[in-house]
C-alpha distance (Angstrom), angle and dihedral (degrees) to the residues before:
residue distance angle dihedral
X1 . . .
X2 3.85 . .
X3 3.73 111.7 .
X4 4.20 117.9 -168.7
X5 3.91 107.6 -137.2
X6 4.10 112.8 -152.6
X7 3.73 127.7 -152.8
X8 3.64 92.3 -111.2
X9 3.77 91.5 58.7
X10 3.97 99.1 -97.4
X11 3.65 122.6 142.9
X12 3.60 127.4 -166.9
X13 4.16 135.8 170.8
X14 3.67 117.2 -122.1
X15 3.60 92.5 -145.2
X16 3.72 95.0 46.2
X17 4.04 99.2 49.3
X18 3.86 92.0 33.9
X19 3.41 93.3 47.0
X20 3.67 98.5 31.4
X21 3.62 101.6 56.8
X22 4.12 120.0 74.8
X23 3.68 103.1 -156.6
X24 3.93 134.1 48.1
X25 3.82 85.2 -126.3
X26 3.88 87.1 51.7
X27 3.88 82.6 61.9
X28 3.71 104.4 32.6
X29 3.50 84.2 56.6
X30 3.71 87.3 59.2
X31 3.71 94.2 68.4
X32 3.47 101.8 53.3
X33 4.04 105.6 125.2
X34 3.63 85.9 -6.2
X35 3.65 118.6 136.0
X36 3.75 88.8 -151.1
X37 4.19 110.0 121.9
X38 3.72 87.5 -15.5
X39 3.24 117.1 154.5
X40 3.71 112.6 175.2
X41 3.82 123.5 38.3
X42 3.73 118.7 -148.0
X43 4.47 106.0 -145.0
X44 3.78 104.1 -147.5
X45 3.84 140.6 -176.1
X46 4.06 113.0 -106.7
X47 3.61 108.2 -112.7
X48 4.01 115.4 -99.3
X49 4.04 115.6 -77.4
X50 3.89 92.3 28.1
X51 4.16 114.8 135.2
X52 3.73 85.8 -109.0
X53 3.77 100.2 26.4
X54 4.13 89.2 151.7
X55 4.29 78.5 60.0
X56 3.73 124.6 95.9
X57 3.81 117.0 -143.2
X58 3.63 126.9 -148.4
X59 3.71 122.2 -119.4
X60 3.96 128.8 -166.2
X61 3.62 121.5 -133.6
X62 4.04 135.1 161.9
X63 3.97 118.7 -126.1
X64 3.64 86.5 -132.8
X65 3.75 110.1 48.3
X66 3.84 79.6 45.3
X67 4.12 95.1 58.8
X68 3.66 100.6 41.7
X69 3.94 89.9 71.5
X70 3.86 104.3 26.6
X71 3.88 120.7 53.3
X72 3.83 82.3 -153.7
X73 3.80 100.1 58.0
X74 3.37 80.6 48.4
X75 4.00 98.6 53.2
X76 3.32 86.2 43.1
X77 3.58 115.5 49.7
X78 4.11 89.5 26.4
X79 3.79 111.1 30.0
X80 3.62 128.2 86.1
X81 3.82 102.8 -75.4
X82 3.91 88.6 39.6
X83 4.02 106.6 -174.3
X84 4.06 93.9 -119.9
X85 4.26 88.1 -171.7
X86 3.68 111.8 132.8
X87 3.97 83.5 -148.2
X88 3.29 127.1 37.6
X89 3.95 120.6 -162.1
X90 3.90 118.3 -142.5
X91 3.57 113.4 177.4
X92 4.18 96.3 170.6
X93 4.27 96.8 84.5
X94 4.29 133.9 23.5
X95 3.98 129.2 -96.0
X96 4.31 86.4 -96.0
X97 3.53 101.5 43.0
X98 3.56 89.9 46.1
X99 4.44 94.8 47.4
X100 4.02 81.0 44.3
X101 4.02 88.7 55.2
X102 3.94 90.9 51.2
X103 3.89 89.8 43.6
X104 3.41 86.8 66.6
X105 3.97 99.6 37.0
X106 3.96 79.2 62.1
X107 3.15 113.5 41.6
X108 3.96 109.4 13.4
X109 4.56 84.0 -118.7
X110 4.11 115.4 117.3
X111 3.81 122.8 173.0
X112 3.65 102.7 -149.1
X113 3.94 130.6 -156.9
X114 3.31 141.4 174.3
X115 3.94 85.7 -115.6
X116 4.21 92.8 60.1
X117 3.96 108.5 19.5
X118 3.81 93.3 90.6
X119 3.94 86.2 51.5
X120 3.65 94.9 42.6
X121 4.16 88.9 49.0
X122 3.82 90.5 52.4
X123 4.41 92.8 48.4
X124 3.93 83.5 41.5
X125 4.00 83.1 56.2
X126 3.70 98.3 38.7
X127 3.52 103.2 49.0
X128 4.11 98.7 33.7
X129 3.63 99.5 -110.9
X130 4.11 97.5 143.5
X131 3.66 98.8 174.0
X132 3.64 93.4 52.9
X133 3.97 83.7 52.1
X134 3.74 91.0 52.8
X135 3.34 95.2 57.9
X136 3.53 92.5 45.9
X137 3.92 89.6 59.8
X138 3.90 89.2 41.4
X139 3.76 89.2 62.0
X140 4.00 93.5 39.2
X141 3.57 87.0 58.5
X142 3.61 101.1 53.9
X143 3.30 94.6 47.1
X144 3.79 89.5 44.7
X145 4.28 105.0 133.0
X146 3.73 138.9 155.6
X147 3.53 98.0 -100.5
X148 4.35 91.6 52.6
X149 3.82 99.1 30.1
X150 3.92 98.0 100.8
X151 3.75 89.3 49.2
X152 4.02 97.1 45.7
X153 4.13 78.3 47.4
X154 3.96 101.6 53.4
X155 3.54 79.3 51.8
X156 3.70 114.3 36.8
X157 4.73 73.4 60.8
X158 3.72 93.6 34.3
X159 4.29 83.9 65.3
X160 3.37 98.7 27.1
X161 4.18 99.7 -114.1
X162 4.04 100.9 150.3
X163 3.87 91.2 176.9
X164 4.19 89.5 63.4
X165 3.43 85.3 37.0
X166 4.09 102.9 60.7
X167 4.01 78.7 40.4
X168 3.66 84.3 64.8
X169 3.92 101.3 43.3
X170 3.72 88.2 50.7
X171 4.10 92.1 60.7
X172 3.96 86.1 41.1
X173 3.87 84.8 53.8
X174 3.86 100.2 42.0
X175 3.86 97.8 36.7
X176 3.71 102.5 29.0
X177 3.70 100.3 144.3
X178 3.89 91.5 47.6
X179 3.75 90.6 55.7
X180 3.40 104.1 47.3
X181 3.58 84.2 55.8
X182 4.01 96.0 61.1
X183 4.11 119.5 92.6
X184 4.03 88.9 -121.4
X185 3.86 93.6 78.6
X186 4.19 85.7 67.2
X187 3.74 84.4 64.4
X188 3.67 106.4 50.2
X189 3.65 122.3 106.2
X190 3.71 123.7 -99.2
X191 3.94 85.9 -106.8
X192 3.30 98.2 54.0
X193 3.69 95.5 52.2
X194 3.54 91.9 53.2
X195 4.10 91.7 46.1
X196 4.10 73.0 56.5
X197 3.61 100.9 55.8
X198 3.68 101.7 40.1
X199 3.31 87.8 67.8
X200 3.69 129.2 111.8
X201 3.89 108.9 -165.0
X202 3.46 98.1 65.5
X203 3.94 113.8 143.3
X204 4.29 104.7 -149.6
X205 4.13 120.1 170.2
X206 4.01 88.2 -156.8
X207 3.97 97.4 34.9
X208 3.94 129.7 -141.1
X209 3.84 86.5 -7.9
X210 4.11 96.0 73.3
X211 3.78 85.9 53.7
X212 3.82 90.4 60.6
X213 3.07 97.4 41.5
X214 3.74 94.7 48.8
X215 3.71 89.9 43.3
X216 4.01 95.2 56.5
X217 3.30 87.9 45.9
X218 4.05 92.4 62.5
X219 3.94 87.0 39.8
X220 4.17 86.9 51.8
X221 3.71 88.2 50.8
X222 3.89 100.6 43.5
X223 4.09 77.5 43.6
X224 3.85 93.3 61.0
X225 3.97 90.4 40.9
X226 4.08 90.3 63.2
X227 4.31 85.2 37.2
X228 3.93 90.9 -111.5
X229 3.49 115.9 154.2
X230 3.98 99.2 -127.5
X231 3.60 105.6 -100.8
X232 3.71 129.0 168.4
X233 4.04 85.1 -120.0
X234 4.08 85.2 50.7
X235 3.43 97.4 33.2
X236 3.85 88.9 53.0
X237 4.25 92.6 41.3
X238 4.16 81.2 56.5
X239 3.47 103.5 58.8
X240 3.72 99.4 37.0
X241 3.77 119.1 170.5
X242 3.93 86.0 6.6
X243 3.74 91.6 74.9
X244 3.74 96.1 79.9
X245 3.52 95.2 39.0
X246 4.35 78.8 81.4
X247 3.84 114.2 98.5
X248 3.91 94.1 -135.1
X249 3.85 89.5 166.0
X250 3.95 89.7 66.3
X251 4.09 89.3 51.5
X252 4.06 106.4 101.6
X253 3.68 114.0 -109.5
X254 3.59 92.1 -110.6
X255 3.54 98.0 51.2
X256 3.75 93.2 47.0
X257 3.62 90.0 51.8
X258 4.36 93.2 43.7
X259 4.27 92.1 41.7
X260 3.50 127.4 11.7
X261 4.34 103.4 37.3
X262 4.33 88.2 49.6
X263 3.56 89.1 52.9
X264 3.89 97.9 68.2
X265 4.18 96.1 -134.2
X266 3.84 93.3 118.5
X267 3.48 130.5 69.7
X268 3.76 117.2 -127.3
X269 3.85 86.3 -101.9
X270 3.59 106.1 55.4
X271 3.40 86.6 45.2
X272 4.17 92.6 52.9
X273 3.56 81.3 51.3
X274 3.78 109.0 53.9
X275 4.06 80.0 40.2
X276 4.10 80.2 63.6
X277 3.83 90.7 44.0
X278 3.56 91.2 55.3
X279 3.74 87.5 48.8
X280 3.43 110.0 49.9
X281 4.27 100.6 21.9
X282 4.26 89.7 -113.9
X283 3.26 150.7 62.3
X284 3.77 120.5 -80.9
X285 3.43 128.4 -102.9
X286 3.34 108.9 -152.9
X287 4.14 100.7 62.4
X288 3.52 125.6 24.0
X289 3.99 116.8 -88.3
X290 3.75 106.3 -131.5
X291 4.25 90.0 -168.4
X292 4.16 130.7 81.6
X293 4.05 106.4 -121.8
X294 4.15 83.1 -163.4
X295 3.62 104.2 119.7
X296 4.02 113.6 -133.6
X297 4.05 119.2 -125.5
X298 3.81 134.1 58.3
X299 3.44 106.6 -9.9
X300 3.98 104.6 -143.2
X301 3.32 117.1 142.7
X302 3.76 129.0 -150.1
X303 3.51 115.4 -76.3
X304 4.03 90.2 13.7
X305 4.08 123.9 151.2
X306 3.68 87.6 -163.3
X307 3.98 95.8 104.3
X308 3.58 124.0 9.5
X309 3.89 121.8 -98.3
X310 3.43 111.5 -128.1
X311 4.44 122.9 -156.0
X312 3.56 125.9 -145.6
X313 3.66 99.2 -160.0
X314 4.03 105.3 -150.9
X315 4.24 97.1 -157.7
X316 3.74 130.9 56.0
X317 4.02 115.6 -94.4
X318 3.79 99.9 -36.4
X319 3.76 103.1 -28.3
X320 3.91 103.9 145.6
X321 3.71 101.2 125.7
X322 4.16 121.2 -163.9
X323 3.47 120.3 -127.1
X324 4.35 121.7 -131.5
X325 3.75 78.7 -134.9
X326 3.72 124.0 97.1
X327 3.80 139.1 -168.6
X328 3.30 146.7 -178.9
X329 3.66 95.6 -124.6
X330 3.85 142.4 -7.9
X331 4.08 129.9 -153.5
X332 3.84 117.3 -171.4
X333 3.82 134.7 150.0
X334 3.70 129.4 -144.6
X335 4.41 123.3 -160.7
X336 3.31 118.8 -150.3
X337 3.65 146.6 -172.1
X338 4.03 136.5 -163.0
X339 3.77 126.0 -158.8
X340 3.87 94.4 -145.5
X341 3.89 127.6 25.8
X342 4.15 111.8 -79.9
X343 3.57 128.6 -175.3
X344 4.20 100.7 -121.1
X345 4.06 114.0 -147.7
X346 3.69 102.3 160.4
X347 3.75 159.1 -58.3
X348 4.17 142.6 -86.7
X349 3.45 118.6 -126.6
X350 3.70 138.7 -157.7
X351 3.61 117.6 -148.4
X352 3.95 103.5 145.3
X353 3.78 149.2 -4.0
X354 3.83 97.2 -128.1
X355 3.85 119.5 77.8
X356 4.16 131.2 -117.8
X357 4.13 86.3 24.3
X358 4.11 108.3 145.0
X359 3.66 128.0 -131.6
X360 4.20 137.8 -179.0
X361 3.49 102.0 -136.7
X362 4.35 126.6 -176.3
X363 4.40 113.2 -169.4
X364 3.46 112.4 -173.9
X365 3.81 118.6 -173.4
X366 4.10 124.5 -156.5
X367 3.67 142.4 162.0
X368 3.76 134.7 -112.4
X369 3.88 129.7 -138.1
X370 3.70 101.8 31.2
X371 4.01 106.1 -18.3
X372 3.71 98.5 72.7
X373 3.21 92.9 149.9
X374 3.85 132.3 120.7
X375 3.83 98.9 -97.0
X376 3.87 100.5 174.9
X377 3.79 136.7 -10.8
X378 3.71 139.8 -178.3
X379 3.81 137.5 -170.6
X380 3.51 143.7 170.5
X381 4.10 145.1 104.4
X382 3.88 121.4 -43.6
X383 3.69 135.5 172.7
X384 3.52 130.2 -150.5
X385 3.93 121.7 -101.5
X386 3.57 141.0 146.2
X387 3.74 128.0 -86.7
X388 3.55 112.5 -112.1
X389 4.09 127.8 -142.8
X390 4.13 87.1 24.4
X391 3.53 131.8 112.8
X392 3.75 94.6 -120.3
X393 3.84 122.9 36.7
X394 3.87 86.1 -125.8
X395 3.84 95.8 -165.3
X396 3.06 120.6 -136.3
X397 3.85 144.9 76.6
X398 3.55 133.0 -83.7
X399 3.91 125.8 -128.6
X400 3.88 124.3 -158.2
X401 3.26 140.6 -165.6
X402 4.08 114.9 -117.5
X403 3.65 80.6 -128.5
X404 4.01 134.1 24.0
X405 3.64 105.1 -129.7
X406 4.10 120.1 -164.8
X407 3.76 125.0 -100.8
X408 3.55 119.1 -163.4
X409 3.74 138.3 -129.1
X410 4.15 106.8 -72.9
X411 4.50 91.2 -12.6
X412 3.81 98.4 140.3
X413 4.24 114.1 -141.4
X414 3.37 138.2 -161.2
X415 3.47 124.2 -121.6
X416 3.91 121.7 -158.9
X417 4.12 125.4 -168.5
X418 3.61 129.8 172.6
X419 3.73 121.7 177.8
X420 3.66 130.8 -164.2
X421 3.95 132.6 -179.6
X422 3.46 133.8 161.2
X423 3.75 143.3 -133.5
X424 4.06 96.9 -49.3
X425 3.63 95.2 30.5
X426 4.12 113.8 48.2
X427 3.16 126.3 176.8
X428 3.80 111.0 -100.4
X429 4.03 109.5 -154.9
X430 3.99 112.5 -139.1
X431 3.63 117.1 -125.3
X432 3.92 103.3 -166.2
X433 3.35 116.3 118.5
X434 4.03 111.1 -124.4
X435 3.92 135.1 -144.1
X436 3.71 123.1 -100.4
X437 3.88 84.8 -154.4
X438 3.50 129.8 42.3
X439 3.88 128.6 167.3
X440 4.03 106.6 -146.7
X441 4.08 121.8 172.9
X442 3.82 94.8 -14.3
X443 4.04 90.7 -47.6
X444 3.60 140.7 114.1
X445 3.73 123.1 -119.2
X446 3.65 126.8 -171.0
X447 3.96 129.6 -172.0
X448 3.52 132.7 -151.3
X449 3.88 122.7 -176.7
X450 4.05 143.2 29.3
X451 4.39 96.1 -79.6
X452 3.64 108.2 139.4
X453 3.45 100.3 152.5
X454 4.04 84.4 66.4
X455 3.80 103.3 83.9
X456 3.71 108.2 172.5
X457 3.91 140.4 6.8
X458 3.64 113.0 -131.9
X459 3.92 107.5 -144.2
X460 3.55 133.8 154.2
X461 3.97 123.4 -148.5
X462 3.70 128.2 -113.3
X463 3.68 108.4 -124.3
């Protein structure tokens, strides 16, 4: 019986593996790494953490197992400036990416990790294997998450797969704040970033300002690359064109005054004019405005069919009860909590029993634990009607935000009412009592506070 010796000590029988195995990828699969009828040997860099990482290690391939999956193999070992090397250096992937690449070549099987699939994607690129580079982005995208999103992004573009690439937007858009938090947005390109910031759908808890902050946080990093200290002059020289591609009109006064002015990124202009923007609610008209004023997020306006508004009705069945009593004006606040992100656009108020009566309300909307901040506010004159398509007429009138802003998963917000009428139209206190707990849509509500003038949040869900 002939038996095949191999470099690496193997033996095997030629009758017993020909004979033995059923399919020809049974005994393809035999000659991965094997130096068997090889005739070209592949010289590769040991994968990272290996005893002799700085090594290369040699790997055994056959010119025609090789061509009848890649059109390159084949151009290359059969065209008309064949490559007639007996080994062939490759200093672009490591030893076990490289072995996993020819496993599949041979025998259409690939164990994928998260360690080897960006490897694997580039040889599926390089050497025209497309399926291989499917299934590469198939496993990408299931294992797409907030904390590896920018990295599957850079490259999902970097080799030009737009499928995994949309994939990625959509987690940018739904879990914005999340993402920006994650260590892979230091590490995307400068185009990237800027594909990032043009867009419009992003979803942020603490608005405009988590885009600065994210966005100094890349320049910091590509800063500390180049061994600059971080500057507002360096800072500023990193991002480049990306600078005005932030919406510092839509940052809160305060917040533009407490982050982005101390850290030396804007010139003394642009900052005299988003001072003016704040001022007079637009751009001026006398320079040209270098910033967007188009707030990011869902973009619903008021009075939109779009999406449907969705009520969380704070009493039980129609228990809002009016009070004899009568005032001029009332002020309350009402906390809240959700157990899954919503897209908040606004409250119902109670301000009498009567029909077509006229009040001047103000809402202001803030954060608790560390974003106490105004984040969105609304006023204006409303009358009292009925609510039509419900149950109950639940009078009252409904205020909304100009635009719904996101609230995330368990973020508690403060919610801020004052009501004024006048002598035909007092304000009638309510004296229901309302639920600390209400289920609304397939989410959780929670209340904090003595408001009973506030009937209903206005949300919208995130899909």
């Amino acid at each position: 019986m002939a038996l095949a010796t191999s470099r690496t000590g193997r033996s095997s029988s030629f009758e017993d593996w020909q004979a033995a195995k059923r399919t020809i990828r049974e005994r393809t699969s035999l000659m991965i790494n094997n130096p068997l009828m090889s005739d070209v040997k592949f010289a590769v860099p040991l994968d990272p953490g290996s005893s002799t990482s700085n090594g290369s290690q040699l790997i055994y391939a056959h010119k025609l197992l090789l061509s009848l999956s890649s059109p390159v193999f084949h151009a290359m070992f059969y065209g008309n400036m064949a490559d007639t090397r007996e080994i062939i250096p490759l200093s672009d992937c490591h030893s076990r990416s490289m072995i996993e690449f020819i496993r599949y070549l041979y025998s259409d099987v690939v164990h994928l990790t998260s360690g080897n699939v960006f490897e694997l994607l580039y040889l599926a690129k390089k050497y025209i294997v497309p399926f291989l580079a499917e299934i590469c982005c198939r496993f990408l995208e299931a294992e797409l998450r907030e904390t590896n999103v920018f990295k599957i992004l850079e490259h999902a573009r970097l080799f030009s797969e737009p499928d995994l690439e949309q994939r990625c937007w959509q987690i940018l858009d739904a879990k914005t704040t999340a993402c920006l938090q994650s260590e892979g947005l230091l590490w995307i390109s400068r185009d990237t970033l800027s594909s990032l910031l043009k867009r419009d759908t992003l979803s942020l808890v603490d608005g405009e300002c988590a885009i600065f902050k994210a966005t100094r946080r890349w320049a910091a990093a590509n800063c500390k690359l180049r061994n600059f200290k971080p500057t507002g002059d360096k800072l500023r020289g990193a991002l480049k064109e990306v600078l005005y591609l932030i919406r510092f009109p839509m940052i809160p006064p305060k917040l533009f005054e407490d982050i982005v002015v101390p850290s030396g990124i804007l010139t003394e202009e642009e900052i005299s004019q988003v001072h003016m923007f704040h001022k007079q609610g637009a751009p001026t008209t006398a320079c040209h405005f270098k910033f967007s004023c188009k707030p990011r997020g869902l973009q619903i306006q008021s009075g939109s069919s779009d999406a449907q508004l969705c009520r969380c009705y704070r009493y039980r069945e129609n228990q809002a009860f009016p009070s004899s009593e009568n005032f001029s004006s009332v002020s309350e606040s009402l906390r809240f909590s959700t157990n899954r992100e919503v897209y908040f656009a606004g409250v119902r108020l109670y301000a009498h029993k009567d029909e077509d009566r006229q009040y001047s309300v103000q809402l202001r909307v803030s954060g608790c634990h560390g974003l106490k901040d105004e984040v969105s506010a609304a006023r204006g004159t409303y009358t009292v009607g009925s609510l039509a398509g419900q149950a109950h007429s639940r009078l009252g009138f409904d205020v909304l935000v100009p635009n719904p802003f996101l609230i995330a998963r368990e973020a508690q917000f403060t919610v801020r009412i004052s009501i004024s009428g006048n002598d035909e139209a007092k304000v009638s206190p309510n004296k229901g009592i309302p639920m600390t707990f209400v289920k609304c849509e397939g989410i959780e509500f929670r209340f904090e506070g003595k408001s009973r003038q506030i009937l209903e949040i206005l949300f919208y869900t995130v899909d």
